[in-house]
C-alpha positions in Angstrom: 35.2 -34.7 34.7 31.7 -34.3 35.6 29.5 -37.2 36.5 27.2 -36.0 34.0 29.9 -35.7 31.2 31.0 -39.0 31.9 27.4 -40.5 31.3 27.3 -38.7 28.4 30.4 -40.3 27.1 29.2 -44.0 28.2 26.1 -43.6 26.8 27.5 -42.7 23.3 30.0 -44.9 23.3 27.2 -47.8 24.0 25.1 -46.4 21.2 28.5 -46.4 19.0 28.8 -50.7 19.8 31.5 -50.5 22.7 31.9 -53.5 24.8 33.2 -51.6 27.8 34.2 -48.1 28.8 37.0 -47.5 31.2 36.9 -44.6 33.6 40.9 -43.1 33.3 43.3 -41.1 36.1 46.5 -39.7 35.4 48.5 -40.1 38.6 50.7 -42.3 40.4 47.3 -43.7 41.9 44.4 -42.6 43.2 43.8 -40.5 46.5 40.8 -41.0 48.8 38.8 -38.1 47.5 39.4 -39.2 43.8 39.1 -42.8 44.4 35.3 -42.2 46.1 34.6 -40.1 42.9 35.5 -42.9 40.3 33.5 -45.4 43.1 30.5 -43.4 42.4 31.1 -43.0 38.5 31.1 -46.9 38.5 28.0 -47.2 40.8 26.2 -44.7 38.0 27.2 -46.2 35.0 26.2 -50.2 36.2 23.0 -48.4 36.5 22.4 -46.1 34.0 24.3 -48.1 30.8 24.7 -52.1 30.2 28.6 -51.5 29.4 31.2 -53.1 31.5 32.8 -51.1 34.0 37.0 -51.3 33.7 39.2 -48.6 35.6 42.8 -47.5 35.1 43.6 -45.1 38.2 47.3 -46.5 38.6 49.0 -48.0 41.8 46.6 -49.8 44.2 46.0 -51.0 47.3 44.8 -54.6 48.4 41.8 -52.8 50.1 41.0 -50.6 46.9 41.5 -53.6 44.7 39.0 -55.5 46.9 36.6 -52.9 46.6 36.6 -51.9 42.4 35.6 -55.5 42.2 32.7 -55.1 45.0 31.3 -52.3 43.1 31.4 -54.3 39.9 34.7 -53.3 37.9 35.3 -56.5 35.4 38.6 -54.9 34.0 41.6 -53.2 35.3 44.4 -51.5 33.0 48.0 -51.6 34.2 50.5 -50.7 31.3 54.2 -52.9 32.1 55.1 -49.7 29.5 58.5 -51.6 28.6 60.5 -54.1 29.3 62.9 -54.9 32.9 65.3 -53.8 31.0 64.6 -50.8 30.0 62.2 -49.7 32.6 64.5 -47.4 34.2 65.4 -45.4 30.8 61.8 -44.4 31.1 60.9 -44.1 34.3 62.2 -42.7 37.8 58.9 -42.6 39.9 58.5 -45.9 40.8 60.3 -49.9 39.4 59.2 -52.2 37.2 58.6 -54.4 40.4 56.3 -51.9 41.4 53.7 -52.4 38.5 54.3 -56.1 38.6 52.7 -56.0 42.2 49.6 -53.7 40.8 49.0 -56.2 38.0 49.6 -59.3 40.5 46.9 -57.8 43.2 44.1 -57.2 40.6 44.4 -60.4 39.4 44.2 -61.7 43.3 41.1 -59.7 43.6 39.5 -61.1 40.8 39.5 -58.2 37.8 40.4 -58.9 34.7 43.9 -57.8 33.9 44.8 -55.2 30.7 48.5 -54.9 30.6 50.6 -53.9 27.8 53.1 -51.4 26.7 54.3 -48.9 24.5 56.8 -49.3 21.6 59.4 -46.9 19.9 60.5 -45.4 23.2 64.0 -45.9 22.2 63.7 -49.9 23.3 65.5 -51.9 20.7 64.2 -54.9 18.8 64.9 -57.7 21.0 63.5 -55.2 24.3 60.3 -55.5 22.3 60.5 -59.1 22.5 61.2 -59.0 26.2 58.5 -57.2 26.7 55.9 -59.6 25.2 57.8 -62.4 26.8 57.3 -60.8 30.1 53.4 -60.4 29.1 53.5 -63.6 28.7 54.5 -64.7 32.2 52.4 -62.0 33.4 48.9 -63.2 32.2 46.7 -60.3 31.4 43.5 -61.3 29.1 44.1 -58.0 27.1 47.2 -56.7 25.4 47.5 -53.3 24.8 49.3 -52.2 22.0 50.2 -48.3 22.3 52.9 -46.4 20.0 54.8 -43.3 21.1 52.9 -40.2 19.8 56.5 -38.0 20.3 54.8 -34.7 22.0 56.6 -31.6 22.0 58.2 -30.4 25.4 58.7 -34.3 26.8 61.6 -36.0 26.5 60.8 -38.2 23.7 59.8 -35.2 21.2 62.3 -35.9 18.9 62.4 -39.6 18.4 61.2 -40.8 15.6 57.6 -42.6 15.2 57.8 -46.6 14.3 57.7 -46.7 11.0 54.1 -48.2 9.7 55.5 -52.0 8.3 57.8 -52.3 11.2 54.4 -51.8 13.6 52.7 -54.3 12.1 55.5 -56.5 12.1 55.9 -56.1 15.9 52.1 -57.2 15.9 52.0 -60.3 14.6 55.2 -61.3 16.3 53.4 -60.3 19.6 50.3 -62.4 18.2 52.8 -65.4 17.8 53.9 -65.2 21.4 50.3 -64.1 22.9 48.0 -66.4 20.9 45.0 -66.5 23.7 45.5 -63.0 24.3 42.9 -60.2 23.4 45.7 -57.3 21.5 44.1 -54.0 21.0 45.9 -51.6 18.9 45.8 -48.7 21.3 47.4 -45.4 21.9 49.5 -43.9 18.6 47.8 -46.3 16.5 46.6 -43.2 13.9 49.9 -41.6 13.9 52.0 -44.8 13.9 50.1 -47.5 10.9 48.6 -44.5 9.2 46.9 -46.0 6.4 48.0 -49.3 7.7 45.5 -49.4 10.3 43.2 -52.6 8.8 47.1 -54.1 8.3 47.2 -54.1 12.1 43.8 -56.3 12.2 45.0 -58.7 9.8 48.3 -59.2 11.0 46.9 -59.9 14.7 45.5 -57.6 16.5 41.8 -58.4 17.8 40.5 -55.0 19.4 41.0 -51.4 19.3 40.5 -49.0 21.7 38.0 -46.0 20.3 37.9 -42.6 21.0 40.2 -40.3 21.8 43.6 -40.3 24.5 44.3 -38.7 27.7 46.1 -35.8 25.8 45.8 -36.7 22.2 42.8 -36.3 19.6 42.4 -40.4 17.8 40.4 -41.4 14.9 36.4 -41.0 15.4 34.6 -44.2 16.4 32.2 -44.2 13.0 36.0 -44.4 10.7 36.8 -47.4 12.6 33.5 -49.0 12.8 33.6 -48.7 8.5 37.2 -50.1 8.7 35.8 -53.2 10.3 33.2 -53.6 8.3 35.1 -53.0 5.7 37.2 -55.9 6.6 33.9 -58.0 7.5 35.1 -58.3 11.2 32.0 -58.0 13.1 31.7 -56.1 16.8 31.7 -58.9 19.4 28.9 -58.7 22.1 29.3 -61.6 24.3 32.6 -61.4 26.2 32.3 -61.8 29.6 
């Protein structure tokens, strides 16, 4: 995406209340050209917006790692996806150790950690559990909650979407086992809770993440902003 584009998309998203905005790759991590281009993406959003910088490019480096946080990236997004368990159902690319070491190195350089997951791939009940056990362990300061969107032509296209109670279920029991965690109902979330979205707030969750997805339209920011004021849950400004 264009610098200017991405500017664009800060700046509305400050004007909208965000907290944060999170610059977004999809690939097993980043090359050198790409990772110079998000470099100077950060660099122009420190100095053109008051948001936080966070970045999720994938597999890192030490030396890469070292030097998001020079250039002032607080946050760094690293999806576990699923449980050890079931990690090789879903994926063949790379192991489960493999994003363990991601997550462990951003945390050694000093970012914030976002890592989560994403439920009705197929896992079973307890695998859920495992997962937020293993979150647990793990340490991140955000949780990501994501639900499969099944998309026509993958693999998963013809499972079957959580149904809405069972989501929110699987949130507060996550809430139990996280309590000092930040859990964002993420990816899926329209699809998933339908008009069980506030349900999801109550039941635990403490963020959202606005906007649209890498390939999938979500909810626009000024719905959600009602919802929570609907609820009386004010925007928080100070995290740091």
């Amino acid at each position: 995406m264009a610098a200017e584009k991405i500017l664009l998309a800060a700046k509305q998203s400050e004007k909208l209340g965000a907290m944060d905005f999170c610059i977004v790759i999809s690939a097993k991590g980043p090359t050198p050209r790409i990772f110079k281009k998000v470099l100077e993406a950060v660099d122009m959003l420190r100095a053109e917006t008051s948001l936080k910088i966070g970045c999720s490019l994938g597999d890192l480096r030490e030396d890469q790692a070292y030097e998001l946080k020079e250039h002032g990236v607080w946050r760094y997004n690293h999806n576990l996806e699923t449980c050890r368990s079931y990690f090789p159902s879903i994926c063949t690319t790379h192991t489960y150790d493999d994003r363990l070491r991601t997550a462990e190195l951003v945390k050694k350089a000093g970012m914030h950690l976002c890592s989560g997951g994403i439920l009705g791939m197929g896992e079973s009940p307890r695998q859920r559990l495992e997962l937020a056990f293993e979150l647990k362990e793990l340490g991140p300061s955000w949780v990501p909650i994501n639900f499969l969107n099944p998309r026509p032509g993958t693999p998963f296209e013809k499972l079957q979407a959580i149904q809405p109670f069972e989501a929110v279920r699987t949130i507060a029991i996550f809430r139990l086992i996280l309590p000092d965690k930040i859990l964002m109902t993420a990816g899926g979330r329209e699809v998933t809770l339908r008009d069980l979205q506030s349900m999801g707030l109550i039941a635990g969750a403490n963020a959202m993440i606005l906007g649209n997805y890498l390939t999938t339209p979500g909810r626009s920011p000024e719905e959600d902003l009602r919802m929570l004021s609907d609820l009386e849950m004010p925007v928080r400004k100070d995290v740091n």
